[in-house]
N, C-alpha and C positions, 0 to 999 in steps of 0.2 A: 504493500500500500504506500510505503514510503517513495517509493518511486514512483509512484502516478503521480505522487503528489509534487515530488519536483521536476515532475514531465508539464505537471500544469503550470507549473509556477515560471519554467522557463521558456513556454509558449508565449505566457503573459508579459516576460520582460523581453522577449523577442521581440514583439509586436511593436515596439515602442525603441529597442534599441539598436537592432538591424539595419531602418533605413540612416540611423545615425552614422553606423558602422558603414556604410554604402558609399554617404555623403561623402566620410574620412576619405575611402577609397579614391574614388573618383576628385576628388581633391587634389590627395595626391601621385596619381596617376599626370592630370594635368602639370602637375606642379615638376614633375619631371621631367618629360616632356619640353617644359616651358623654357627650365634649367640647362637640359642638354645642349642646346644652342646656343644661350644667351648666360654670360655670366652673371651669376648673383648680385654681384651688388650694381651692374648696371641696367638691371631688369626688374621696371616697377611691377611690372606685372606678376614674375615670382614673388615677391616682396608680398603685395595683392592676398597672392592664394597662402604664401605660408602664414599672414595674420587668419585668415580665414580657418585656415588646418589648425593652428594655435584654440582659437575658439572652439570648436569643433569636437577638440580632445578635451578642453575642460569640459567641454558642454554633457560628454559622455559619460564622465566620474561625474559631475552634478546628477546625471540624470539618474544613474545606477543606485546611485543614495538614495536620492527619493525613493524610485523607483521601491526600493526594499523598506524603505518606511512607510509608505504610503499603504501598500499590499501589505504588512503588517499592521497596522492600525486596522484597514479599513476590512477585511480579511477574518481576524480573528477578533477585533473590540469593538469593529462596527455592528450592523445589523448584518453583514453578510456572516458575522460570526456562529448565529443561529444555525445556519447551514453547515458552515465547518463541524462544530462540535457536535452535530448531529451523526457526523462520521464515524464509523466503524473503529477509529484508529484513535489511538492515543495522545495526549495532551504533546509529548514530547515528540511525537512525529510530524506534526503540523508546525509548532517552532522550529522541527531541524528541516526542515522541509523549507523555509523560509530562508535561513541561515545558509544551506548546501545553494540552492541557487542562485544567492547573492553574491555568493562568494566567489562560485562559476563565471560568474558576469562580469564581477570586480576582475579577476583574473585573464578573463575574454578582453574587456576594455584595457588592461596593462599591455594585453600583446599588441593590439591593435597601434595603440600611443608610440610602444616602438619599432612599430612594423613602420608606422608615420612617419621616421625620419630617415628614411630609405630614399626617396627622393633627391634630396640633399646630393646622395651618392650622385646624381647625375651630372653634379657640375663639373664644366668643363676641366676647371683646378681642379679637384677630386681624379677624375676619371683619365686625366695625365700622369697622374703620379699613382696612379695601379696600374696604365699601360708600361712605368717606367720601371716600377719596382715588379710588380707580376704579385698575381694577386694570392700565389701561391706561397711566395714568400710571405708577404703580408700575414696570410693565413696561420702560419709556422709560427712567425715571432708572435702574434697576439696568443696564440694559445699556447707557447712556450712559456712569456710572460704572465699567462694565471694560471699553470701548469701547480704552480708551491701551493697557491689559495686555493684551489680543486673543492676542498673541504669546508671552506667558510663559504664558497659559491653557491654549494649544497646545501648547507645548513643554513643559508641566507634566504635561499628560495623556500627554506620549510618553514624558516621564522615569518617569512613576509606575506603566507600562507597565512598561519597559524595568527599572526596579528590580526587580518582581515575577519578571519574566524572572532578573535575578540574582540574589536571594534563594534563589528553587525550584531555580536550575542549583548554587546555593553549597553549599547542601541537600543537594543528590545528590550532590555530590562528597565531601563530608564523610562519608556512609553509606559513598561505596563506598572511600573511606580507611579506613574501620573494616572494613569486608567484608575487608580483606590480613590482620585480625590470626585467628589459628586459632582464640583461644575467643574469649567475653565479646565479641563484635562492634560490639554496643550500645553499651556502655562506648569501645568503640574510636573510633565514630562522633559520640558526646558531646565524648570529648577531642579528636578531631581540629576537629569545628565550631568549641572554644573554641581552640584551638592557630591557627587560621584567623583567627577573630576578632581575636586577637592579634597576629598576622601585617599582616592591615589595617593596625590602630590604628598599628601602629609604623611603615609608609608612609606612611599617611597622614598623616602630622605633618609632612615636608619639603612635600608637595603644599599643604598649609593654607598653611605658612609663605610659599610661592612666591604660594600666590594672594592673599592679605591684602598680600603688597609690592607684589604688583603692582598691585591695586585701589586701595592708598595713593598709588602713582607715576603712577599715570593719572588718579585722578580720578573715576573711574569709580563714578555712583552710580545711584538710583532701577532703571529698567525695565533701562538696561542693566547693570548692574550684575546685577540679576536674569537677565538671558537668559542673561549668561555662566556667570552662576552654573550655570545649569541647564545650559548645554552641555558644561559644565567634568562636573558629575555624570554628563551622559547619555556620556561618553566613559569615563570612569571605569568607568561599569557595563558599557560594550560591552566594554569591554578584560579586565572582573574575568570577567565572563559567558563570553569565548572562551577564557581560562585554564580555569575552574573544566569549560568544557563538555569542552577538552581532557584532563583529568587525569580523570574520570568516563569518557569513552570508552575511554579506556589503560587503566585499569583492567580496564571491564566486557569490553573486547574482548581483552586479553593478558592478565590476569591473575586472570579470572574465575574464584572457588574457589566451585560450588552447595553449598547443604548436601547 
């Protein structure tokens, strides 16, 4: 059931973030194109399409956010919520349901953003100095040079993963904190994300303090240095991520008020 359920969900953010995704393309497809003939900075017309491509890509992380609040709010604490919880399925399958697809999208829109700057590659400067060096070579030395990082590249991707995951879950909880108040909801789920925030920043100040002594008393620099770093975060967000996903299912499951 879980998976119908984010078959639906990603139908729904399709619909709305496909032709954005199209737009991107077509953007910059021209914008290459435009490039390949004309050098960049004497070509308003590139200039034109890359402010255009710029907008474009924020416009798609703007949209993705809503996009996953919106369908949250409006989904399970609106009146379409009547119909959800009506579902066969579980309190916790309809939030991860919500969660896994956002996250998809968020992830969809990152590649997209850097697929964006492919274009670029088409200028003239550019595309001399790959006829002159060979793109073969090129190819060698970049991935020679993050050849030692290999492993914080990997564990970067899983943290940057795993943050997305806590951000959207910190999101949801924060809404349905606001969903307990009787009016003004909105306003409720504002103050609770900043009250949240705040919450954080004031923990996280003894955990900074702890890991800066200890990366003093050890020594500890360069790649490792980095991996802990990254482990120390990606345990951080497991831990923010099963709080925030706990206090969103208590809510939607015990103390769920529909309009």
């Amino acid at each position: 059931m879980l998976s119908k359920l984010v078959g639906y969900e990603m139908k729904a953010f399709g619909r709305i973030l496909l032709p954005i995704y199209g737009a991107i393309v077509v953007t910059a497809l021209l914008l290459g194109i435009n490039m390949h003939f004309i050098s960049f900075s004497e070509n308003a017309g590139a200039i034109a399409l890359s402010i255009v491509l710029a907008i474009l890509v924020a416009a798609v992380f703007i949209v993705t956010i809503l996009l996953s609040v919106i369908r949250f709010y409006n989904n399970l604490l609106g009146r379409e919520g009547y119909l959800m919880f009506s579902l066969p399925v579980g309190t916790g399958d309809l939030i991860w349901a919500k969660v896994i697809s956002s996250v998809i999208w968020c992830i969809l829109s990152w590649i997209v953003a850097v697929l964006s700057v492919l274009p670029f590659l088409a200028a003239p400067e550019v595309a001399d100095a790959v006829k002159e060096y060979g793109i073969g070579k090129i190819w060698a030395e970049v991935t020679g040079s993050l050849s030692p990082y290999r492993w914080n590249l990997i564990l970067g991707i899983v943290l940057i993963i795993a943050l997305a995951v806590f951000f959207i879950v910190r999101l949801y909880a924060a809404i349905s904190i606001g969903h307990l108040w009787t009016e003004h909801r909105i306003l409720g789920a504002v103050l609770a994300y900043i009250g949240i925030g705040v919450l954080e920043a004031f923990l996280a100040m003894p955990v900074g303090t702890y890991i800066s002594l200890y990366w003093s008393g050890t020594g500890a620099v360069g790649i490792t240095n980095a991996l802990q770093g990254e482990g120390i975060l990606l345990l951080i967000a497991a831990a923010g991520t099963a709080v925030y996903g706990v206090v969103t299912w208590l809510i939607l499951d015990r103390k769920l008020n529909l309009e």
